[in-house]
N, C-alpha and C positions, 0 to 999 in steps of 0.2 A: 338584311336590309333589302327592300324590296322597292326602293326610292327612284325615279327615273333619272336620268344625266342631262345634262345641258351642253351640248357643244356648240360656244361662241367662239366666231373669226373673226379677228380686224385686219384687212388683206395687205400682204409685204409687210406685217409686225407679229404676228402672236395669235394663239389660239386657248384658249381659255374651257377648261369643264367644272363643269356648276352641278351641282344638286336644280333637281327641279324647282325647289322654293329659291335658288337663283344664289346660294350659298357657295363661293368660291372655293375650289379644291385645288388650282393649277392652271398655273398658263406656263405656258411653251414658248417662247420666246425666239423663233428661228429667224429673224433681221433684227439683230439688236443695235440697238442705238447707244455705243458705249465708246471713248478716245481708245486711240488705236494702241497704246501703251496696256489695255487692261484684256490683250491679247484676245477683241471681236469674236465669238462664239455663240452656238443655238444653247441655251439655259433654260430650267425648269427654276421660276421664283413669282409668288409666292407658290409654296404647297403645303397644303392647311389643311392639318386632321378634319374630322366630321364634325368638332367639337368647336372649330373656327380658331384653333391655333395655328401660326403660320412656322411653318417647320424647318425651313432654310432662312439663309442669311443673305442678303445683298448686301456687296463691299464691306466686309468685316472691316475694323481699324488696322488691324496687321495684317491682312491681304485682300486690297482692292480691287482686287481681279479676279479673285473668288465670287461669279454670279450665281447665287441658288446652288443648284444641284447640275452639275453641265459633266460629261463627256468629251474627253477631248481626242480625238485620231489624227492623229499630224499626217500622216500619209496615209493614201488607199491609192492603189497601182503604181503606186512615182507622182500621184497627182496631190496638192495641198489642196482640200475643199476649204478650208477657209481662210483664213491669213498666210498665207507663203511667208509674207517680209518680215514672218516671227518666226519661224520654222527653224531651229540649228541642228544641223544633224549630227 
């Protein structure tokens, strides 16, 4: 595939890559807008083959804090990057 990429920003929310015909593949999600129970985190949702199937789940029914596809590192040097008031050691 020799198709160019789109990279869209919406600033302080998300970054989005597109197929040149404007075809959504992934946004990135690094200030999410979620209640602070469903432990705030950067999440990749939707991510959507080439075929326009979306391949993650937002808020399953049995785990609501499950966003997309996310990463979670509770510490890096002694420091919480994003929620400490959820952090148990």
């Amino acid at each position: 595939m020799s198709e160019a990429l789109q990279l869209r920003h919406e600033p302080n929310r998300h970054v989005e890559i597109a197929t040149d015909g404007g075809a959504l593949l992934m946004r990135y999600v690094y200030r999410p807008h979620v209640p602070a129970n469903e432990a705030p985190r950067p999440y990749a949702h939707p991510v959507c083959s080439l075929a326009g199937d979306v391949l993650t789940n937002f808020r399953p029914n049995d785990h609501p804090w499950h966003h997309g596809l996310s990463l979670t590192i509770t510490r890096v040097d002694s420091v919480a990057p994003f929620d400490a008031s959820i952090w148990r050691p």
